[in-house]
N, C-alpha and C positions, 0 to 999 in steps of 0.2 A: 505223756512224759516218756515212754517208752520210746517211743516211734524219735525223738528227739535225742536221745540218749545213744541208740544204737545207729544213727544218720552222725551224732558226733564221735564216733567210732569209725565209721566207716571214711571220715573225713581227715583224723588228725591223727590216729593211731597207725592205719595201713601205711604201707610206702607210697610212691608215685612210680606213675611209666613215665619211662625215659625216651627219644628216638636215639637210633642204635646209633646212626651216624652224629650227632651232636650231645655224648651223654656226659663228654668233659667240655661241652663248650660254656663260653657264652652267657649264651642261650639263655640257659638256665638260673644265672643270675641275675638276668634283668625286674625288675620289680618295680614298684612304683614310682620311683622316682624317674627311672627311665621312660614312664607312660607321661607322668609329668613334663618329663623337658622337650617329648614331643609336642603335647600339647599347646607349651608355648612357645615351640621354635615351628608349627603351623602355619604350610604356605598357604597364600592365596588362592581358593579355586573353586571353578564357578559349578553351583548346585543347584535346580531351579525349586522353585518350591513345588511345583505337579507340571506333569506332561501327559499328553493324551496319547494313550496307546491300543492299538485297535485290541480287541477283547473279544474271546468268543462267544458266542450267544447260545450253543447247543455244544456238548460231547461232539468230535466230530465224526464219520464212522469208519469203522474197519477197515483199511484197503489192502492191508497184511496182515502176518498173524500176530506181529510185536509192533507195537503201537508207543511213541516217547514224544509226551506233550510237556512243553519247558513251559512253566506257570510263572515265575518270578524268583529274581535272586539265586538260591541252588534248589531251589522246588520244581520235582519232575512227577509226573505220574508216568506211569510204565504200564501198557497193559497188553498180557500176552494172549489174550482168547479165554485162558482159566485164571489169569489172574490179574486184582487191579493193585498196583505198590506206589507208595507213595514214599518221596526220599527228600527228606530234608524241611518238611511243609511249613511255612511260616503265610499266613492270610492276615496278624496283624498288623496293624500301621504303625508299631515301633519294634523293634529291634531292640527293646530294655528288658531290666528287669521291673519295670515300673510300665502303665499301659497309656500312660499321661506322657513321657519324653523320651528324648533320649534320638538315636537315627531314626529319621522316620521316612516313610518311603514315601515316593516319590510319583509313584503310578499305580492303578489297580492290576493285579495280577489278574493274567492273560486268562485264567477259568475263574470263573467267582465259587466260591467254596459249594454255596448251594448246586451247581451244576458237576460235582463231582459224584462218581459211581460206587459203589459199594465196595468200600476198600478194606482187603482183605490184608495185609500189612504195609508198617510203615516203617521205612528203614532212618535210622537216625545216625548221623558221622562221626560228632561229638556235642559237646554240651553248651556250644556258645547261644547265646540267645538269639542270632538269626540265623540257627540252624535247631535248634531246639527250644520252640516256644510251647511254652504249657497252657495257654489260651485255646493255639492250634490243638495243639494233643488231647486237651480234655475234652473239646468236643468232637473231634474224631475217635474216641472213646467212648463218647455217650451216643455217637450216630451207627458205629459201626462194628465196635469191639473188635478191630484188626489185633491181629500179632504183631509187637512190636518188637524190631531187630535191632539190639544197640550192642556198643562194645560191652566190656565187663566193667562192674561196679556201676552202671546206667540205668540201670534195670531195679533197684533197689532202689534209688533217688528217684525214679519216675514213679513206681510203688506210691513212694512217700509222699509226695506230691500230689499224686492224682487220686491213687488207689490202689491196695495192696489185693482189688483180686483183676488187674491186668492184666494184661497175658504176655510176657515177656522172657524174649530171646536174647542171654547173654554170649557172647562171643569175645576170646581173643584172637590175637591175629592168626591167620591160616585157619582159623577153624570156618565151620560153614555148618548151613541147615541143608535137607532137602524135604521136598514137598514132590506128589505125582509133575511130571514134567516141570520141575522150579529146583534147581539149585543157586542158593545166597551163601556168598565168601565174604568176609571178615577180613582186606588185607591193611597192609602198612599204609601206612600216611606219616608224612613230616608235619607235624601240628603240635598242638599243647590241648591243654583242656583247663576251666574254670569258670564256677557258678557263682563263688562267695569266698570269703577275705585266705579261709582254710581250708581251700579245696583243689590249691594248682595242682595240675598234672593225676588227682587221684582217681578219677576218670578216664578210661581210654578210648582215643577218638582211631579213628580209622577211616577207609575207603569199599566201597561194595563191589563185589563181582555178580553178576546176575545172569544167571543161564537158563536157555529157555527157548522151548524151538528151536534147537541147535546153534541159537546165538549165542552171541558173549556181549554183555554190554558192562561198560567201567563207570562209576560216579567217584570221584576224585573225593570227595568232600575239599575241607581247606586243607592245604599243604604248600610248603616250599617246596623247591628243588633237590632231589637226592638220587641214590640209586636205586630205589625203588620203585621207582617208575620203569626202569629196564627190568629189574629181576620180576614184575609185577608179568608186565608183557611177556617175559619167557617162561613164568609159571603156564602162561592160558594160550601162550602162541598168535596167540592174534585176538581184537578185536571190532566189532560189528561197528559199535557204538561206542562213544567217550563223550563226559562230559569232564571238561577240564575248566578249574578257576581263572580269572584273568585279573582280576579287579582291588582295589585294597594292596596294593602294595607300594603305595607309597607313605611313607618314606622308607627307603630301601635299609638304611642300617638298622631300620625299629621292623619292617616285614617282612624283608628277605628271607629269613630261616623257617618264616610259617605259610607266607603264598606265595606265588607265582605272578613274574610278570609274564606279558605277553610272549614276549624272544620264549622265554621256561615251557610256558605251557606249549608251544610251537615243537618245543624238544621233547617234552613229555609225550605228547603224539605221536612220536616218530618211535620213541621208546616204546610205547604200548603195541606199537603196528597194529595203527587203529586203519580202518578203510573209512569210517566217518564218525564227526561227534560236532559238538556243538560248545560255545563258551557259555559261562555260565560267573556270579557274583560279581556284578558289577553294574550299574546305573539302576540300583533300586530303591538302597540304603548309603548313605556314605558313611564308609567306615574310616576310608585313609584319605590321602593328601589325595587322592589322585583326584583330576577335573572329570566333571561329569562328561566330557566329550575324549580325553586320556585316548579312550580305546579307537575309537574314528580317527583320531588324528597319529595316531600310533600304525593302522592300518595306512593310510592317505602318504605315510612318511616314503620319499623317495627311497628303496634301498640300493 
């Protein structure tokens, strides 16, 4: 009763985080009914039900000292020589809050759970359920007791959820951890956050910086387009590595202000002064209008 009483505290009493760039928009008033008239103003577009994607059969090894294996949707592991991070992990086959419906993917992720290495933290973006599943979580919990890195108020909800003796890293934005050779930043992101009916925005989502070996590497989590993608890149001056969103945004008037389409994330690269990255959330789960091929045919488009 307790645990239930101070989680409806922490839900309906606190305030909500805002994005600084949309804190009178919008945005902000969209609510269910606007999820509804999406729903049945829903184009047409083709999902298959499974596709076979080559998958690895072993870790595969070393051949530098920072290592970025893209697993499915925005799930990466990171591994630097001391450390193994896992960022954003979802290995379920739905994308709910239910383990019976809801998006369901569409391919096995590229490392099967069981072939993954003793992971020493797990960094989380925000609280949407395909980017925080608690299926994942409890049992990378009970296989590995990583340090878990979330924004603020995440860390309290995961407690409650999983276990209140976790080990967890609360951060707002600009803050960071450091570890021998590992520092993780906590920056901005254009998103929202919400698990249940009284919970919009009481959680704060964000984006990672991960240094390490004198790299820099970026995991976007979800976001639209803003200015934080430039001020994000002039904090750190450059980076190694980017993963940037692509996928789910259609339809544009209902996801413009939370992802990126392709043209965006193409800008946000340029912004970050990245030398390389990789895309990422798109042909695993369908979330939005867009067609399962959107991004091939996006690329293929004469410019």
């Amino acid at each position: 009763m307790k645990k239930i009483f101070f989680l409806f505290l922490l839900f309906v009493v606190i305030g909500a985080y805002v994005n600084p760039s949309f804190e009178n928009d919008l945005f902000y008033e969209r609510n269910f009914s606007d999820f509804f008239k999406w729903r049945l103003q829903e184009s047409e577009r083709f999902w298959p039900e499974w596709v076979e994607i080559n998958t690895l059969e072993a870790l595969p090894e070393m051949q530098t000292d920072t290592q970025v294996i893209y697993i499915n949707h925005s799930t990466f592991l990171i591994r630097t020589g001391d450390y193994n991070i896992l960022i954003d992990p979802i290995f379920s086959d739905y994308a709910s809050p239910v383990s019976f419906a809801g998006p369901k993917r569409v391919h096995f992720p590229v490392l099967d759970y069981d072939l993954l290495p003793n992971i020493d933290f797990v960094l989380l973006t925000h609280n949407h359920y395909d980017h925080m599943d608690l299926s994942t979580l409890k049992n990378l919990y009970v296989d590995f007791n990583p340090i878990f890195i979330v924004g603020s108020r995440n860390g309290f909800y995961l407690k409650q959820k999983l276990d209140f003796n976790i080990n967890t890293k609360e951060l707002d934005w600009g803050e960071s951890v450091q570890y021998p050779n590992l520092n993780i930043y906590f920056e901005e992101s254009q998103h929202w956050s919400k698990r249940g009916l009284f919970d919009t925005n009481k959680m704060l989502w964000g984006s990672f910086v991960i240094q390490s070996n004198g790299k820099n590497i970026y995991h976007s989590g979800d976001s639209g387009y803003s200015d934080h993608y430039r001020q994000i890149g002039e904090k750190f001056e450059s980076f190694n590595f980017v993963m940037l969103p692509i996928g789910a945004y259609l339809p544009r008037w209902f996801m413009k202000f939370s992802h990126l389409d392709s043209n965006e994330a193409m800008q946000a690269y340029i912004d970050l002064n990245a030398e390389a990255g990789v895309a990422m959330h798109f042909n695993t789960f369908a979330l939005g209008d867009d067609d399962f091929y959107e991004v091939r045919n996006y690329f293929n488009r004469e410019r």
